[in-house]
Short mmCIF file of the C-alpha atoms (twelve columns), coordinates in Angstrom:
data_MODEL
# 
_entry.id   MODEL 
# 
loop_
_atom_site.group_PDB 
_atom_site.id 
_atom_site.type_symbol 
_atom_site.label_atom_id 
_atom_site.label_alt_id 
_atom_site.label_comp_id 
_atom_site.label_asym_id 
_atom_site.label_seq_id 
_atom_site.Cartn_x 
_atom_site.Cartn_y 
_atom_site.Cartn_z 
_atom_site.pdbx_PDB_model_num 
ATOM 1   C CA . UNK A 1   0.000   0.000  0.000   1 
ATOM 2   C CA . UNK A 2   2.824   2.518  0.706   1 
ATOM 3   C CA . UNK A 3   4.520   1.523  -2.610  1 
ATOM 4   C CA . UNK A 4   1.056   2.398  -4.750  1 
ATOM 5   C CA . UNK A 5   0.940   5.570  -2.647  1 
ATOM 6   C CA . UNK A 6   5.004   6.945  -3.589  1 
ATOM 7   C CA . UNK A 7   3.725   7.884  -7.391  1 
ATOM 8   C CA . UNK A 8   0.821   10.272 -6.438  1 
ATOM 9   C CA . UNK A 9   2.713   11.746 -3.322  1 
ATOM 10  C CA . UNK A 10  5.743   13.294 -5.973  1 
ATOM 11  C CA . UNK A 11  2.646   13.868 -8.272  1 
ATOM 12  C CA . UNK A 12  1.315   15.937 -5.754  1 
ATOM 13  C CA . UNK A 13  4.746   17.553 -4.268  1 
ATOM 14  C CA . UNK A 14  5.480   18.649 -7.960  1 
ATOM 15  C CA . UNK A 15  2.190   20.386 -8.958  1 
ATOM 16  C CA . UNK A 16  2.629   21.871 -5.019  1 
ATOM 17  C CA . UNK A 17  5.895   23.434 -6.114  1 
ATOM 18  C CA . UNK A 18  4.963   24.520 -9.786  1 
ATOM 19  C CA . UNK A 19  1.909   26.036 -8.765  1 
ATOM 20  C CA . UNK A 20  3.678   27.549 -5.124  1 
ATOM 21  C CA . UNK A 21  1.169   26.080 -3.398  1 
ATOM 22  C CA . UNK A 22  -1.797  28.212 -4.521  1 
ATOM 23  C CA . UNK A 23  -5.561  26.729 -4.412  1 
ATOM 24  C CA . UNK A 24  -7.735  29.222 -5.810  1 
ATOM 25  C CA . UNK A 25  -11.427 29.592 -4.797  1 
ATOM 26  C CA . UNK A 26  -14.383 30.865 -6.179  1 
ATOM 27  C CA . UNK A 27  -13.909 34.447 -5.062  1 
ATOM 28  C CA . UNK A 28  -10.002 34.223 -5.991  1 
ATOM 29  C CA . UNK A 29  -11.464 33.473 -9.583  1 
ATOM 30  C CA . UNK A 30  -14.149 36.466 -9.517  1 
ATOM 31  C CA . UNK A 31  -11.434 38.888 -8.814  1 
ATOM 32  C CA . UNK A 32  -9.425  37.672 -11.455 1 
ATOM 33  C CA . UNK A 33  -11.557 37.865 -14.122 1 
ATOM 34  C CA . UNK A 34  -13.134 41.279 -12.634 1 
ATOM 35  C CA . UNK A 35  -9.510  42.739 -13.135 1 
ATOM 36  C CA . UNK A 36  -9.119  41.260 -16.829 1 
ATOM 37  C CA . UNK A 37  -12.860 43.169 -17.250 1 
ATOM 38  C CA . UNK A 38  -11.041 46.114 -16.325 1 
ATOM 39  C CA . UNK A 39  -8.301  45.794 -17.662 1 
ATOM 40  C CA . UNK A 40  -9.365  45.092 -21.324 1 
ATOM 41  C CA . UNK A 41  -11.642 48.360 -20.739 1 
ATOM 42  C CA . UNK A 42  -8.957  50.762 -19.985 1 
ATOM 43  C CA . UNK A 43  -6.486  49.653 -22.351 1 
ATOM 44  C CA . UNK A 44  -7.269  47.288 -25.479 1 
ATOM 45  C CA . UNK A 45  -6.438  49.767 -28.213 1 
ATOM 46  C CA . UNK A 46  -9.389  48.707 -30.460 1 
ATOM 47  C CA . UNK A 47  -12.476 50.652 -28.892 1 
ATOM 48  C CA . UNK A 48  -14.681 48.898 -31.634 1 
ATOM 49  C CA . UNK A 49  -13.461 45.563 -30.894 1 
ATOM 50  C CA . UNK A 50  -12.985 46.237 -26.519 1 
ATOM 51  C CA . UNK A 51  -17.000 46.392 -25.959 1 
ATOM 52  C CA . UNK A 52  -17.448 43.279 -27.820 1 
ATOM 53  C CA . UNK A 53  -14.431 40.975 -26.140 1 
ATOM 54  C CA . UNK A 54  -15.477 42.146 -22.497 1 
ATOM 55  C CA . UNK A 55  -19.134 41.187 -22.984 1 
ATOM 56  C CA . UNK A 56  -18.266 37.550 -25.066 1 
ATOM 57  C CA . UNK A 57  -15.910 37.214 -21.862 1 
ATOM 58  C CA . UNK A 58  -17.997 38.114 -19.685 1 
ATOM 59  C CA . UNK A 59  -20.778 35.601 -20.633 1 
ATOM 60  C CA . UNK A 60  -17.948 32.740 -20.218 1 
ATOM 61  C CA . UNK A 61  -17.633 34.302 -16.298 1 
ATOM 62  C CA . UNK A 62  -21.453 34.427 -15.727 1 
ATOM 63  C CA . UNK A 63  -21.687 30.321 -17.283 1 
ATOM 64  C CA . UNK A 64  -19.324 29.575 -14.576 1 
ATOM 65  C CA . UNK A 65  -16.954 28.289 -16.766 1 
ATOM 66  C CA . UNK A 66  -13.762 29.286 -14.324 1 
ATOM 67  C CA . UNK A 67  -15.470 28.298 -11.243 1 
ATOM 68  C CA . UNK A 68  -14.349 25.198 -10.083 1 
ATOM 69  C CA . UNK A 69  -10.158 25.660 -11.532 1 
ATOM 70  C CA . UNK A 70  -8.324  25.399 -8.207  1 
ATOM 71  C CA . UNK A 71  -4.988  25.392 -10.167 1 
ATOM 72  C CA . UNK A 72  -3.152  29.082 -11.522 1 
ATOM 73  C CA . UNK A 73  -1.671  27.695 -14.093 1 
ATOM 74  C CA . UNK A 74  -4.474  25.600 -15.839 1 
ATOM 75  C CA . UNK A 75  -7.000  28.597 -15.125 1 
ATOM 76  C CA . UNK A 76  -3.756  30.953 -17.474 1 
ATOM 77  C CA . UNK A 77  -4.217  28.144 -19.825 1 
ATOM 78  C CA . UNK A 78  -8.068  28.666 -20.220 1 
ATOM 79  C CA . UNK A 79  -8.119  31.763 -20.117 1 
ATOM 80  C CA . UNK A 80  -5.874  32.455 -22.843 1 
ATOM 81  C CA . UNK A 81  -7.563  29.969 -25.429 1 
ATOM 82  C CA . UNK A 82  -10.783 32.002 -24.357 1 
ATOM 83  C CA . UNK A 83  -9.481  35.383 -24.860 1 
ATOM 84  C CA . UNK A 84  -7.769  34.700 -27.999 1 
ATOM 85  C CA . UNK A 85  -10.650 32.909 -29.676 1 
ATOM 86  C CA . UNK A 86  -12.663 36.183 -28.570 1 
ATOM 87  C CA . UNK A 87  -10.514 38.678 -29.832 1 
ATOM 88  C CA . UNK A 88  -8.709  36.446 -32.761 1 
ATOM 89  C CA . UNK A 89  -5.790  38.431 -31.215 1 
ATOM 90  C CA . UNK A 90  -2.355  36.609 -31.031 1 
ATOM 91  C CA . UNK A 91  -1.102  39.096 -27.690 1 
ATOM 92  C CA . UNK A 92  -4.295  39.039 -25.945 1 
ATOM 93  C CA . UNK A 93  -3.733  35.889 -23.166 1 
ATOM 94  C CA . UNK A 94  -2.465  35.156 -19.750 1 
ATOM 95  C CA . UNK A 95  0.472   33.887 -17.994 1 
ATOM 96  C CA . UNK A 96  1.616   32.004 -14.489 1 
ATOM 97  C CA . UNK A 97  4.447   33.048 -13.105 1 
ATOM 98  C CA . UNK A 98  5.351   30.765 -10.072 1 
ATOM 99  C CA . UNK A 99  6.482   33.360 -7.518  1 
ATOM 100 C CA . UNK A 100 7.736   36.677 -7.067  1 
ATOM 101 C CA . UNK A 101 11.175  35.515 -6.270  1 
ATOM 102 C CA . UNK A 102 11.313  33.409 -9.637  1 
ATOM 103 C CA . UNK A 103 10.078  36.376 -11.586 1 
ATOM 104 C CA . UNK A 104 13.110  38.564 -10.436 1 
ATOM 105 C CA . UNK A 105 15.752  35.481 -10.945 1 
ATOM 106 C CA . UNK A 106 13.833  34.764 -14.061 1 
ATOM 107 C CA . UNK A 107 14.505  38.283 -15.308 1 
ATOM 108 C CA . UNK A 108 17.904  38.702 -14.008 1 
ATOM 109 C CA . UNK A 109 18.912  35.538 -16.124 1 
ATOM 110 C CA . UNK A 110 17.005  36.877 -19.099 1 
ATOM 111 C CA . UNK A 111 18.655  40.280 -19.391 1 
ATOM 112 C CA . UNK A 112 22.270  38.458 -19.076 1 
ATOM 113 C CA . UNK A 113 21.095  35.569 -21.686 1 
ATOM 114 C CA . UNK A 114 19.968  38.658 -24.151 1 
ATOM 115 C CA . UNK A 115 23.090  40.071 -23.768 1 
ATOM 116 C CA . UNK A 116 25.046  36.989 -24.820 1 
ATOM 117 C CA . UNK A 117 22.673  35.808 -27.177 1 
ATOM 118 C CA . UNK A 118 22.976  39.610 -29.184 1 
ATOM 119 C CA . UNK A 119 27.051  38.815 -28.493 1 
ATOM 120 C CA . UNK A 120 26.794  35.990 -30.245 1 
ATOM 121 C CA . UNK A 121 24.700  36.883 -33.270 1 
ATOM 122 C CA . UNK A 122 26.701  39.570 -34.107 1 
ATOM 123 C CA . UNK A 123 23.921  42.039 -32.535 1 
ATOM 124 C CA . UNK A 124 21.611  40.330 -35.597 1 
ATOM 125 C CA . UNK A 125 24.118  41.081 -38.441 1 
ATOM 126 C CA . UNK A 126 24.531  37.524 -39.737 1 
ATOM 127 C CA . UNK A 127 25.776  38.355 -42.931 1 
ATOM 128 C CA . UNK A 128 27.259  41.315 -44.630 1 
ATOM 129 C CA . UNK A 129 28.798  40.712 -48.118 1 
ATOM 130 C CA . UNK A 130 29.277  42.578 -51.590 1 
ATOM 131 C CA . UNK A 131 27.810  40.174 -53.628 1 
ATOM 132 C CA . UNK A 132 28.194  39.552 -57.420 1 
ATOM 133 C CA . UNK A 133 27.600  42.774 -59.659 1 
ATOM 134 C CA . UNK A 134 28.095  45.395 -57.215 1 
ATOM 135 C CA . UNK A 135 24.618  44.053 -54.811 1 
ATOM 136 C CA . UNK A 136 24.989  44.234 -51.442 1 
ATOM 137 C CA . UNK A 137 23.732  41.737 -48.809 1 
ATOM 138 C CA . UNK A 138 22.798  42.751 -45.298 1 
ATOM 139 C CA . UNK A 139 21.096  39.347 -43.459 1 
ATOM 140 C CA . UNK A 140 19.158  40.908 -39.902 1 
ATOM 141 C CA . UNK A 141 18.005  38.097 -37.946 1 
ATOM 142 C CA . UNK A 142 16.861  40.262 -35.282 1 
ATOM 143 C CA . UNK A 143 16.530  44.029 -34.269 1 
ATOM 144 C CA . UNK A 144 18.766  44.070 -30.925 1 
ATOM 145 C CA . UNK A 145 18.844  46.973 -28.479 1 
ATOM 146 C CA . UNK A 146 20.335  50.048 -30.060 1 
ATOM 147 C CA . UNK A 147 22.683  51.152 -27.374 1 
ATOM 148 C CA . UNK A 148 24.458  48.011 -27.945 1 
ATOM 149 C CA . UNK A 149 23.637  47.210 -31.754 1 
ATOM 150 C CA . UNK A 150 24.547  50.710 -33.061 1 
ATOM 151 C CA . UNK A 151 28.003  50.350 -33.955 1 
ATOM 152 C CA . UNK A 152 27.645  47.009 -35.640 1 
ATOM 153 C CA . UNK A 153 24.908  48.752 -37.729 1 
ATOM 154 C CA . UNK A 154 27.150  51.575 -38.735 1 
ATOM 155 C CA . UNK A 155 29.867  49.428 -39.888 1 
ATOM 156 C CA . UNK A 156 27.337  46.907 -41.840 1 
ATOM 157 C CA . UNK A 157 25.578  50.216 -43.941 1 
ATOM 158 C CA . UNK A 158 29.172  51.725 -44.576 1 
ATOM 159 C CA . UNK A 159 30.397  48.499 -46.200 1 
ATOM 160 C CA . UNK A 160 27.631  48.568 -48.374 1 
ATOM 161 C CA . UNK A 161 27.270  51.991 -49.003 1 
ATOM 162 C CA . UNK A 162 28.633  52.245 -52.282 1 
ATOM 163 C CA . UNK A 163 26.976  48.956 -53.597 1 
ATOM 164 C CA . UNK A 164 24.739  49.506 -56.843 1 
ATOM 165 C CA . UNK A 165 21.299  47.824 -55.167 1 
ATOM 166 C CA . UNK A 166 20.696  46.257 -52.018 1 
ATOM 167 C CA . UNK A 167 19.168  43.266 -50.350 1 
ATOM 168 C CA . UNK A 168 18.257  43.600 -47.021 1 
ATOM 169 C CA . UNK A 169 17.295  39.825 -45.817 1 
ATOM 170 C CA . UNK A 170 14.264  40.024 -42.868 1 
ATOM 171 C CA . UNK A 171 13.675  36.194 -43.776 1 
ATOM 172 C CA . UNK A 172 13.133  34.752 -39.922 1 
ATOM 173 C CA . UNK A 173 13.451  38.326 -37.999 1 
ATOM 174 C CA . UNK A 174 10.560  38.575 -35.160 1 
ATOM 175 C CA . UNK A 175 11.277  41.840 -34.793 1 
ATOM 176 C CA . UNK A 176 12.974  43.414 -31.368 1 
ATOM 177 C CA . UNK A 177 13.679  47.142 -30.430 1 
ATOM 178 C CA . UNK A 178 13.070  50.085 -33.112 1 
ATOM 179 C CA . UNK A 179 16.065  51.999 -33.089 1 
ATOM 180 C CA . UNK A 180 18.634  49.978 -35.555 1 
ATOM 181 C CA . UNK A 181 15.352  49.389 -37.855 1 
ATOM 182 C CA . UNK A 182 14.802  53.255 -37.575 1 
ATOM 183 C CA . UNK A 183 18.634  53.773 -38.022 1 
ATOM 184 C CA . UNK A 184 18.860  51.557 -40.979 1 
ATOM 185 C CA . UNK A 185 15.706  53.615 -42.573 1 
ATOM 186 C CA . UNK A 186 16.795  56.622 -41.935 1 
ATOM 187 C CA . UNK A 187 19.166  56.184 -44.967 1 
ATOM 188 C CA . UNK A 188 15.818  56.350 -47.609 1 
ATOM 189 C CA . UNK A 189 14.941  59.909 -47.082 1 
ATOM 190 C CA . UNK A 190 16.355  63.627 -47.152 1 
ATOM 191 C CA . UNK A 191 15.257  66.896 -46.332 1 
ATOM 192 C CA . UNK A 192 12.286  67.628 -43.587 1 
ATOM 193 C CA . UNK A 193 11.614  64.860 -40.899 1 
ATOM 194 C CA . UNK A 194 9.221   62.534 -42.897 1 
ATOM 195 C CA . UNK A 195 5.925   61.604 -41.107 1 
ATOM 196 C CA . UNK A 196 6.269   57.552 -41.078 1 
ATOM 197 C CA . UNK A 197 3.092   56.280 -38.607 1 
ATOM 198 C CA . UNK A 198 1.267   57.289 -35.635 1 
ATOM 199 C CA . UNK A 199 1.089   55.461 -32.970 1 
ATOM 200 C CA . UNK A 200 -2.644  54.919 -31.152 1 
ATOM 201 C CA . UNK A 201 -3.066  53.739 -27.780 1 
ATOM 202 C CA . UNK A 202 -5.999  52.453 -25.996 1 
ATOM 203 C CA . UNK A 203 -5.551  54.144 -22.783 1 
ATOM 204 C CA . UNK A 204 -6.980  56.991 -23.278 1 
ATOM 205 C CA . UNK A 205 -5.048  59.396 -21.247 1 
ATOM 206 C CA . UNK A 206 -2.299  59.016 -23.930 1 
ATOM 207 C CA . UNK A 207 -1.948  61.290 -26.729 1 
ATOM 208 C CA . UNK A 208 -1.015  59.658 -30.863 1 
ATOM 209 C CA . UNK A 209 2.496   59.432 -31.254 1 
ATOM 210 C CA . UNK A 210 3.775   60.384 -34.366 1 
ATOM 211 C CA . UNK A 211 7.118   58.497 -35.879 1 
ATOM 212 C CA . UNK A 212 9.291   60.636 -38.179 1 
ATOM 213 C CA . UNK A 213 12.322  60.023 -39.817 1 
ATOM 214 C CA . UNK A 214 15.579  61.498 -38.514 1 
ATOM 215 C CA . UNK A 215 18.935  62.863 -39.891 1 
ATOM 216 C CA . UNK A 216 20.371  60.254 -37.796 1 
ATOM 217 C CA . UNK A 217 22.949  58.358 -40.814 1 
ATOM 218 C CA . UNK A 218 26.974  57.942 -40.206 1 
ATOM 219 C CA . UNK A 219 27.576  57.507 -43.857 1 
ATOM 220 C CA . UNK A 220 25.977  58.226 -47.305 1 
ATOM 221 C CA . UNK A 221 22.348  58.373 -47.763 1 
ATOM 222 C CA . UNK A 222 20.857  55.462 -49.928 1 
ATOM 223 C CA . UNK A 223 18.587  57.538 -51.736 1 
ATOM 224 C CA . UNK A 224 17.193  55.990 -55.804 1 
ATOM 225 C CA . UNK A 225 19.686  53.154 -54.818 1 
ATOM 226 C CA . UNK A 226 17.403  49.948 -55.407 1 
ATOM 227 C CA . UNK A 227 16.391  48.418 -52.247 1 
ATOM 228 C CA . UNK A 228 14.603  44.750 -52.178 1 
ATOM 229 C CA . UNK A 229 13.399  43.079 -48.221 1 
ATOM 230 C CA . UNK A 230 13.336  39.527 -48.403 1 
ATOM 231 C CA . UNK A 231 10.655  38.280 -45.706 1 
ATOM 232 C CA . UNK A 232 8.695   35.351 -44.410 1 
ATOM 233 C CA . UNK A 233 5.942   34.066 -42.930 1 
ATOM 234 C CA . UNK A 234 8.206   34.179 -39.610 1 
ATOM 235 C CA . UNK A 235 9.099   38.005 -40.616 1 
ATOM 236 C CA . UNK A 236 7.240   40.007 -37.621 1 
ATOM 237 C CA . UNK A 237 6.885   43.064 -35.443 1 
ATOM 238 C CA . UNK A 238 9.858   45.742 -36.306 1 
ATOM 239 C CA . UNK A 239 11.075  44.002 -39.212 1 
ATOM 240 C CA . UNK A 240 7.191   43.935 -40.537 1 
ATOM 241 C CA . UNK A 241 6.881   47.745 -39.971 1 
ATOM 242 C CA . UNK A 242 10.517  48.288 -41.853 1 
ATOM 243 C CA . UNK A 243 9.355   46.452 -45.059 1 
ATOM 244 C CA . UNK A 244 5.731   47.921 -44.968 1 
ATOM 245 C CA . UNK A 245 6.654   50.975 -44.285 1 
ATOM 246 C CA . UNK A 246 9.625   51.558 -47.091 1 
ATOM 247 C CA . UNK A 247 7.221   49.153 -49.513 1 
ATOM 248 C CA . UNK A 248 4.349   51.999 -48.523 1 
ATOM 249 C CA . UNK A 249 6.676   55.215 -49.371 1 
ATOM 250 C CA . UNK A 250 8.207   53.559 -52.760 1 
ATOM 251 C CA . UNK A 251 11.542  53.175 -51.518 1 
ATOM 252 C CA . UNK A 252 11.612  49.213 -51.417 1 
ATOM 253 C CA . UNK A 253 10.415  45.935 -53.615 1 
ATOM 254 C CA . UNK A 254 9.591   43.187 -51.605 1 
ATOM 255 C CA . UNK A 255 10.257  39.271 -51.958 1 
ATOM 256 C CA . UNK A 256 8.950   36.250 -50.578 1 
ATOM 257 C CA . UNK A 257 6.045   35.645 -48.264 1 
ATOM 258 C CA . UNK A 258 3.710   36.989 -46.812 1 
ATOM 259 C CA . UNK A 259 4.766   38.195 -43.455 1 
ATOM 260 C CA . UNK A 260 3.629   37.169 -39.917 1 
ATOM 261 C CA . UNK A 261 1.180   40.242 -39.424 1 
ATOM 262 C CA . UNK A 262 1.813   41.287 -36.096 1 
ATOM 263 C CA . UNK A 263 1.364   45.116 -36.408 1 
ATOM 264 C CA . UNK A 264 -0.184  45.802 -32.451 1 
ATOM 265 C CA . UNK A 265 2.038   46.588 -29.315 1 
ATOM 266 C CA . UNK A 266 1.388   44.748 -26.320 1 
ATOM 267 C CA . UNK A 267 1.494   45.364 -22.525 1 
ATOM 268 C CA . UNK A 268 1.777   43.054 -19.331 1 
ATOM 269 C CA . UNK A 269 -0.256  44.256 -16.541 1 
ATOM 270 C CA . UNK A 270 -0.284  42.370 -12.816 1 
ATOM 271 C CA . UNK A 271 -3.475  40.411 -11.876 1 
ATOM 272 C CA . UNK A 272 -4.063  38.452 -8.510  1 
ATOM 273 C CA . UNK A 273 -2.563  35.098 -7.416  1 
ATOM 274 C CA . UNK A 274 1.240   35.553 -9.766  1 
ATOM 275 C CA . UNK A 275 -0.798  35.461 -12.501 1 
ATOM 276 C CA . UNK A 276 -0.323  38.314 -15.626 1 
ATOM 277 C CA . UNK A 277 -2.156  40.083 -18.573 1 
ATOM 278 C CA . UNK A 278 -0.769  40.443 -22.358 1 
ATOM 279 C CA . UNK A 279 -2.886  43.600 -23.662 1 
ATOM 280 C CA . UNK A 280 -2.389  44.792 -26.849 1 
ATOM 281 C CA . UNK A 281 -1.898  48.252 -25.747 1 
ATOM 282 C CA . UNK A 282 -0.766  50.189 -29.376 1 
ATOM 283 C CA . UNK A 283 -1.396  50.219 -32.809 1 
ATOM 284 C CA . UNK A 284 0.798   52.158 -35.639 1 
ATOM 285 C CA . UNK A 285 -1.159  53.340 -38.514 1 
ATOM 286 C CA . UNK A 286 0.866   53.888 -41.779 1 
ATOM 287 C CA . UNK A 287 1.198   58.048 -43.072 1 
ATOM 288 C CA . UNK A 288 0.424   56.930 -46.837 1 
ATOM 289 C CA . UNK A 289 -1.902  53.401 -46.278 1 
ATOM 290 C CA . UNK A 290 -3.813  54.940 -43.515 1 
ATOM 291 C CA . UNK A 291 -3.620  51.374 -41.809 1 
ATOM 292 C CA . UNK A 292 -1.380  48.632 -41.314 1 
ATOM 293 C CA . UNK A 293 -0.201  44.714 -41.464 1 
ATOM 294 C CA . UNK A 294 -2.154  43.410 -38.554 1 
ATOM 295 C CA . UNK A 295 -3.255  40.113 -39.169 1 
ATOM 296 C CA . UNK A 296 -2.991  40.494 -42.917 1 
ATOM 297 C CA . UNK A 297 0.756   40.732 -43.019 1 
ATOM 298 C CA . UNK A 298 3.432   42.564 -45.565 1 
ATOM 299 C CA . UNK A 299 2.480   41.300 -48.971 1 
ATOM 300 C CA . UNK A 300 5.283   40.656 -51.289 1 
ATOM 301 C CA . UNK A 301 5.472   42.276 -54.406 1 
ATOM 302 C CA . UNK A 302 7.655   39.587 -55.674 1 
ATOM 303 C CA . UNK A 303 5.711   36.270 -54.019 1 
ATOM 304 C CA . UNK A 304 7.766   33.452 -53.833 1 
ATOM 305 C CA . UNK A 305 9.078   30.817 -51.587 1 
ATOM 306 C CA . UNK A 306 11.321  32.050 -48.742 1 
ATOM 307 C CA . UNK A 307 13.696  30.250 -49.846 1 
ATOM 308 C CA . UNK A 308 14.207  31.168 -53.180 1 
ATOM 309 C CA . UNK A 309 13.287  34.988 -52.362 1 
ATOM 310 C CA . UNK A 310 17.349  36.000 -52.468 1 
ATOM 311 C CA . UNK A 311 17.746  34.454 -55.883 1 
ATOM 312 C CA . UNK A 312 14.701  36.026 -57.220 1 
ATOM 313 C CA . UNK A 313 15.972  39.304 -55.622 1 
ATOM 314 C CA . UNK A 314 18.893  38.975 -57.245 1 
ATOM 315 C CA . UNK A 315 17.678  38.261 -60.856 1 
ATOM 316 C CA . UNK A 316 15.681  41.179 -60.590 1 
ATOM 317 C CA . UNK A 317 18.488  43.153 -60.508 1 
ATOM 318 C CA . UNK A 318 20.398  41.640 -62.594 1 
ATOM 319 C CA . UNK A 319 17.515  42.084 -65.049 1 
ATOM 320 C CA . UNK A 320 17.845  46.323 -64.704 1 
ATOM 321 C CA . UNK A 321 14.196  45.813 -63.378 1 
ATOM 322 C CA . UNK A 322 13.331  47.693 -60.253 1 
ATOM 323 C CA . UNK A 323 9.625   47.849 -60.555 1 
ATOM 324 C CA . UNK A 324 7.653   49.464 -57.048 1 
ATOM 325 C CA . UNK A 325 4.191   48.145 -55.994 1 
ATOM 326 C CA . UNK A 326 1.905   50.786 -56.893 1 
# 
């Protein structure tokens, strides 16, 4: 009898530790999903789509749906599926995080892995080469934080700076911080800063913030120099707004697939019990398209296979073609 009992005791020890011991009750659960109510309210950016999500998820509260989850991490679990089949919104969902202690260690070791990882990768520069005929080759597998990036940036545009065209490879990239992608587009346009987006958020205590371009370029501007963005279905975030947004002003062909279409900023916000909140918080709308990629992703002007969008790229120019989506 004590042998048959050994299995369910660790069972039991292990969901005790993953879950820190929490039990949640009926009331716990109320007061979670009253804060998600809330929540949503003051800070989904879509007011059209924010009265419709709260009431959908509010019916699932009022069927007592949630009632009887005793465990966090299952209840993060349903709750996500619920929200996200609601909204049809990828950074809408919730998240466990054992305890507080965890949560600091946890982001200790992530700020010191992001640091090696962007070490490592060459701050996202893969690849920098002159290619055949004059093209030049830039490969960005991620945007990493400018403070650290910059100078690898620098030295990638000024070795291609006096190539004939250039590919800028996104195939992959999920995006990251703003600045090198900013830096990097800064070399399309002259004269006055150039309205690029604005940036709406739900909360609605905070004004539209409008993204221009900036004078910010340590080396020669790129200006009528043929530009074609390779991207994928895995091309998201920053690297979508680069190619939409240099597709959208006529400074840029694009090749491959259709991107990932994740246009909206998200937020994490604290609820009861270790448990947290992914809002999406932000939305940029595009100057010239009066919209953006959400959900419906960069389209290609070239489509083709990721993996034969560099070749394509390249016979394009070859070709003396260097034809703009209109």
């Amino acid at each position: 009898m004590i042998i048959k009992l050994i299995a369910p005791l660790i069972i039991l020890i292990l969901w005790f530790q993953n879950t820190n011991g929490q039990i949640l009750t009926k009331n716990d659960i109320k007061l979670i999903t009253d804060q998600i109510e809330q929540l949503i309210n003051e800070n989904y950016v879509f007011q059209e789509n924010k009265i419709r999500i709260v009431l959908e998820f509010q019916q699932k509260v009022k069927s007592g749906k949630y009632d009887a989850i005793t465990n966090p991490d299952s209840l993060a679990g349903i709750l996500s599926h619920d929200l996200r089949s609601i909204s049809n919104d990828g950074h809408l969902y919730v998240r466990y995080l054992s305890n507080s202690d965890t949560v600091k260690k946890d982001i200790k070791d992530w700020e010191k892995q992001e640091l090696e990882q962007e070490i490592r990768s060459n701050y996202g520069f893969r690849e920098v080469q002159i290619l055949e005929n004059n093209i030049g080759y830039i490969k960005i597998t991620d945007f990493m934080h400018p403070q650290r990036a910059m100078q690898t940036a620098v030295a990638a545009m000024k070795l291609v700076e006096n190539t004939d065209a250039l590919i800028i490879d996104l195939r992959g990239n999920g995006g990251g911080y703003p600045g090198i992608m900013e830096y990097i587009l800064n070399h399309y346009f002259d004269g006055p800063p150039t309205l690029l987006s604005t940036t709406y958020f739900g909360d609605s205590t905070l004004h539209p913030a409008p993204n221009y371009t900036s004078d910010l370029v340590y080396g020669k501007l790129r200006l009528g120099t043929p530009l074609y963005i390779l991207i994928d279905k895995k091309t998201a975030s920053a690297a979508e707004y680069f190619a939409y947004t240099l597709q959208a002003h006529k400074k840029a062909v694009v090749v491959g697939e259709t991107s990932a279409g994740a246009a909206n900023m998200n937020s994490f916000f604290t609820l009861p019990h270790n448990l947290r909140i992914s809002i999406s918080t932000a939305s940029p709308v595009n100057e010239i398209t009066k919209t953006n990629w959400e959900q419906r992703g960069v389209q290609p002007d070239y489509p083709v296979n990721a993996e034969d969008a560099k070749d394509k790229s390249m016979e394009i120019i070859v070709s003396g073609v260097f034809c703009l989506s209109q």
